[in-house]
N, C-alpha and C positions, 0 to 999 in steps of 0.2 A: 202512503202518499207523500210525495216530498213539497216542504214547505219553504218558501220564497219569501225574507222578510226584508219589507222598502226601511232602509235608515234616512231617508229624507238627503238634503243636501247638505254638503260636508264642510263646515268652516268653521274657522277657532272659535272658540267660546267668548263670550264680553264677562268682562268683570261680575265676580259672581256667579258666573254661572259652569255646574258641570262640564267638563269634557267627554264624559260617555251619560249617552241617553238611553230608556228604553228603544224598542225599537217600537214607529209607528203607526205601523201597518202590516199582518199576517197574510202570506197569501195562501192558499190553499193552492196547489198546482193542478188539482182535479177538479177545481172550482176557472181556472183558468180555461183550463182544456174543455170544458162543459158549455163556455160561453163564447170560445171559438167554435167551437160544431157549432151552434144556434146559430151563429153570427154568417156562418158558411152554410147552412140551409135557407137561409131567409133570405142573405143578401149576397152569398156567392162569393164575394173579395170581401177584406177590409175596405177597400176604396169604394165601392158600391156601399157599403155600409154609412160611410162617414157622408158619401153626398145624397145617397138615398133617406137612409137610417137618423142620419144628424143631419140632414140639410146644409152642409155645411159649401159653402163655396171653393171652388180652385182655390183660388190664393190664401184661403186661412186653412187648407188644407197643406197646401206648402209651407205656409210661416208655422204649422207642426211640425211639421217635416224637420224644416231643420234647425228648430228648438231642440227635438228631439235625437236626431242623429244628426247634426251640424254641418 
């Protein structure tokens, strides 16, 4: 199973501190892919999911949006 590890976000270190960290968070990509099918049984899209699933409204679904892909 191939593994997916989040380094968090990247900026120089403050006094004192390391410049390489563990990493921290493992993903498991079978774990990933496990909770997309669910996610596509139940709610069909991600976007059904987020305003079904989280409740989430339009526009804090957009100010995700492009947090995430800008």
């Amino acid at each position: 199973m191939a593994k997916h590890t989040y380094q968090g976000h990247r900026r120089e270190p403050g006094p004192g501190r390391r410049r390489h960290r563990p990493p921290l968070l493992d993903v498991e990509a079978g774990y990933l892919q496990t909770g997309l099918a669910e996610l596509a049984v139940k709610y069909g899209t991600v976007d059904n999911y987020l305003r079904g699933g989280l409740d989430l409204l339009p526009v804090t679904i957009e100010k995700l949006r492009i947090k995430l892909f800008g």
